[in-house]
C-alpha positions as CSV (number, residue, x, y, z in Angstrom):
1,X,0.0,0.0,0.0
2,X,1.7,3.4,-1.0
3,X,1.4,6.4,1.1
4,X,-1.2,9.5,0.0
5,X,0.9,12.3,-1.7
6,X,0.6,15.5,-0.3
7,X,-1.0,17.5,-3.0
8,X,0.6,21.2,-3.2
9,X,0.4,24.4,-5.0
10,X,2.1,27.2,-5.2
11,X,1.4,30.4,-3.0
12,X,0.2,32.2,-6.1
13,X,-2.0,29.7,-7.0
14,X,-3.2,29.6,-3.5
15,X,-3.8,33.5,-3.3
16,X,-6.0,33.5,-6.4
17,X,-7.6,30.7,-4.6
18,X,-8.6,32.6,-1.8
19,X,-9.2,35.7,-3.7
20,X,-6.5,37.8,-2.2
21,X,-3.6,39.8,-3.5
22,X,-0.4,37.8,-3.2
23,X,2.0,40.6,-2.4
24,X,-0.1,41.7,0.4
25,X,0.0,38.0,2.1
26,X,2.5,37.9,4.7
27,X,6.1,36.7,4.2
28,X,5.8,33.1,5.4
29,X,2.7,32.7,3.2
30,X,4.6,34.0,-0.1
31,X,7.3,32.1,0.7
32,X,6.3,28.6,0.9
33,X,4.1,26.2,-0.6
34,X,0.4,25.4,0.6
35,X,-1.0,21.7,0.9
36,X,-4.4,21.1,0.0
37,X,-5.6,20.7,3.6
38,X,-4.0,23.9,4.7
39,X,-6.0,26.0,1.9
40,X,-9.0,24.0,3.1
41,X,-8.0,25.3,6.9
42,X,-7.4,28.9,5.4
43,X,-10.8,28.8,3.7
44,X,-12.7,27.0,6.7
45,X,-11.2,29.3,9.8
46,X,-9.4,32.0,7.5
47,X,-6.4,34.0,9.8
48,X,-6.9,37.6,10.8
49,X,-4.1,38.8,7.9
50,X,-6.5,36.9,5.3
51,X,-10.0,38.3,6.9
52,X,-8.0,41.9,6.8
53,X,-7.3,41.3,3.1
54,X,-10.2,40.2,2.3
55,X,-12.2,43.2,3.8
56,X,-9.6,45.8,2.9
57,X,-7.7,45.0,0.4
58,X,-5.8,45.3,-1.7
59,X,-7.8,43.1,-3.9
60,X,-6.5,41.9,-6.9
61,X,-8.0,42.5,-10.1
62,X,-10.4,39.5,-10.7
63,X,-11.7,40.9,-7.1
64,X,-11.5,44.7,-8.0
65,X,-13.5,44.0,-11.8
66,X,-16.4,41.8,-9.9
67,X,-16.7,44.4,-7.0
68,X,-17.0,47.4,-9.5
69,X,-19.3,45.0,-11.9
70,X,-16.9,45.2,-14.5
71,X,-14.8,42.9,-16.3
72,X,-10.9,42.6,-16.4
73,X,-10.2,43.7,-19.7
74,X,-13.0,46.6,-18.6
75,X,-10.5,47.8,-15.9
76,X,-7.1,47.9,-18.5
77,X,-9.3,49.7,-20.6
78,X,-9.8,52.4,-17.9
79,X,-6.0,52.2,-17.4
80,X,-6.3,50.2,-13.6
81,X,-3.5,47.3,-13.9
82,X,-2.7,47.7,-10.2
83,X,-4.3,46.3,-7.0
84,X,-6.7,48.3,-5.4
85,X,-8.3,48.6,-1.6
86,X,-12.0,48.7,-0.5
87,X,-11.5,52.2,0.1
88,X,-10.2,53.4,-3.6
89,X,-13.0,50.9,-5.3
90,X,-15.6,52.8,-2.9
91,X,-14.0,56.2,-4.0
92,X,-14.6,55.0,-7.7
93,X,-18.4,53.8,-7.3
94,X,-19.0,57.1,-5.2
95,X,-17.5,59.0,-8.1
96,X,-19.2,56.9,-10.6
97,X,-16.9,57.9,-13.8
98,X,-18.2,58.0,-17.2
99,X,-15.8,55.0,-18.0
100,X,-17.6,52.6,-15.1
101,X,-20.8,53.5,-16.9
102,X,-20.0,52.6,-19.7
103,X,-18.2,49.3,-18.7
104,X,-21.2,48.2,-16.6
105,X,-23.4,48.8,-19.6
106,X,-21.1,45.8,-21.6
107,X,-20.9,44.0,-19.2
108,X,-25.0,43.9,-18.7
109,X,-25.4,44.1,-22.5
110,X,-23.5,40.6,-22.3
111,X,-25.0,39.1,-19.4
112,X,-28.6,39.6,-21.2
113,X,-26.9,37.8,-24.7
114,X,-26.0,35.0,-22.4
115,X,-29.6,34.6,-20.9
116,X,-31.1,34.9,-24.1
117,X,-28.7,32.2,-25.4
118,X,-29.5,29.8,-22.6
119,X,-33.3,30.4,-22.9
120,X,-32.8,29.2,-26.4
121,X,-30.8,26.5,-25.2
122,X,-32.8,25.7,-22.9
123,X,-36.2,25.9,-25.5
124,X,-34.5,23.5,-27.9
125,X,-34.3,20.6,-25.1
126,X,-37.1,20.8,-24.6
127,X,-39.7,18.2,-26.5
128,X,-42.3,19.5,-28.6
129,X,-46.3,19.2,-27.8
């Protein structure tokens, strides 16, 4: 009978995982790897440095383009490449630019495509009377 291997990834992998901003993790985190079990630990009782990142950033992108409901590309386009805290993605909604507009109206132009594609979808499945 062989032993289980330890399945591990690598702390990046682990921050986007968790949904945090690597360089913001602490030193011990960014420097080592992270088994499966201690993600699931991280996720099941998460650390006060991960709830802190999680609240207050700085989030990284993926984060910052779902919390301004936007997409990635939406965010290079309005020149944002950097990690940005729950305060500064506040600032922006407060401020409401003309380039969030505008990106939320894509990205709700395409989430309506994709429910009328699925309805279709869905419509063709289905039998006929």
């Amino acid at each position: 009978m062989t032993a289980r291997k330890i399945q591990t990834m690598k702390p990046a992998t682990a921050a986007k995982k968790l949904g945090v901003y690597l360089q913001a993790t602490p030193a011990e985190f960014q420097d080592g790897v992270v088994s499966r079990d201690e993600l699931n630990a991280l996720q099941a009782d998460p650390p006060e440095w991960l709830r802190d990142l999680r609240r207050d950033g700085p989030h990284p992108r993926p984060v910052v383009a779902a919390k301004l409901g936007v997409s990635i590309s939406g965010l290079a386009r309005a020149g944002i490449t950097e990690a940005l805290t729950t305060a500064e993605i506040e600032a922006i909604k407060t401020e409401n630019p003309d380039w969030l507009e505008h990106e939320r109206a894509i990205q709700a132009d395409l989430r309506s495509q994709a429910d009328v594609r699925r309805q279709a979808a869905e419509q063709k499945q289905q039998p006929a009377d």
